[in-house]
C-alpha positions, 0 to 999 in steps of 0.5 A: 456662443460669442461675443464680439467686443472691445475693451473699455472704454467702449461702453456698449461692449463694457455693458454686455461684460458687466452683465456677464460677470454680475451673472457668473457666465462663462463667454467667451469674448473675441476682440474687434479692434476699434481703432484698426477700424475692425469693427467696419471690416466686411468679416464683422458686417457679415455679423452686425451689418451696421459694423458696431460692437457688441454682436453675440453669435449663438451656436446655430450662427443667429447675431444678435446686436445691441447691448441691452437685446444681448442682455436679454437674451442672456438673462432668459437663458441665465435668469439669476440673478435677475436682472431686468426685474422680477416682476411685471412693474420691475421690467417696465420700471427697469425698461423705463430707466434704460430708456431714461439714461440712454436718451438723457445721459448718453444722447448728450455725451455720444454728440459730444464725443462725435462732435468736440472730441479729437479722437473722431476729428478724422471720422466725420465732419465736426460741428465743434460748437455744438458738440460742446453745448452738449457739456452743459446738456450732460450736466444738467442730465446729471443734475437731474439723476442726482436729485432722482437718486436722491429722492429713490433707492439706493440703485437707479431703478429702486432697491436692486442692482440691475441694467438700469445701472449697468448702463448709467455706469457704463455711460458715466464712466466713458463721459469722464473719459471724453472729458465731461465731468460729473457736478461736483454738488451731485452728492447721490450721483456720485454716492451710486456711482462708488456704490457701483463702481465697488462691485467686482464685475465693474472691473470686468474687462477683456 
């Protein structure tokens, strides 16, 4: 197998080596240049027709795309530590926090990123009033994980560490690199975002 990524602080290939190093596996990784544009070549289309990072190419030539598809297939093949849950009630409780953050935290800082940051100025068409509405829609998403941390376990999904909060992790992380701040109130926020960011896997790079 291989895994097509780049280094951080793209968060959807950041995710598919957290997992990897939480589960001792050895993958090898082959950087994809975003910013040379390498992602969008017609060798790495060949792999991922939509030109995005991660792809996992298995040994017979399958592709797989999507962090949290990669995940999954990773931890069928590496089923410890569990990751997704180790009962049916975890795996739909983990399913509906991926869902959770994916839609509430990384919906507002991908607009951000492609509608107020100079970084993607030369790759689209902006709408810059829009894209900073989304610093008061990040923080009010904040706002919300905070008071459900508060309120729950010491991960996002309960007692266990797991892709729940790879993804938040990976997710706060690239947001403060755009430049959108966690609150500075959000005490259980940024008491789960220590607790992670101490593990030895969130320092996984390639």
């Amino acid at each position: 197998m291989i895994l097509y990524g780049e280094r951080n602080p793209a968060p959807n290939p950041r995710r598919v080596r957290i997992f990897v190093a939480e589960k001792g596996i050895d993958l090898p990784e082959t950087r994809v240049k975003m910013q040379a544009r390498e992602h969008k070549s017609d060798e790495h289309k060949a792999r991922n027709s939509l030109g995005q990072l991660p792809t996992l190419v298995l040994d017979d030539g399958t592709a797989i795309s999507e962090s949290v598809s990669i995940c999954r297939y990773l931890e069928s093949i590496h089923p410890e530590p569990v990751m997704f849950g180790a009962t049916a009630a975890e795996q739909a409780l983990v399913d509906m926090w991926i869902r959770r953050i994916e839609f509430q935290l990384m919906t507002p800082v991908g607009m951000f990123w492609r509608h107020a940051h100079p970084l993607t100025a030369a790759l689209l068409t902006q709408f810059n009033d829009f894209g900073e509405s989304n610093r008061e829609a990040y923080a009010r998403s904040c706002g919300w994980l905070d008071r459900e941390l508060a309120n729950g376990g010491p991960f996002i999904a309960g007692e266990t560490y797991g892709m729940a909060d790879i993804c938040a992790l990976t997710t706060v992380d690239f947001a403060a690199f755009t430049g959108l701040e966690m609150p500075e109130g959000a005490s259980a926020l940024r008491d789960w975002h220590k607790r992670v960011s101490d593990r030895p896997s969130a320092a996984a790079n390639s």
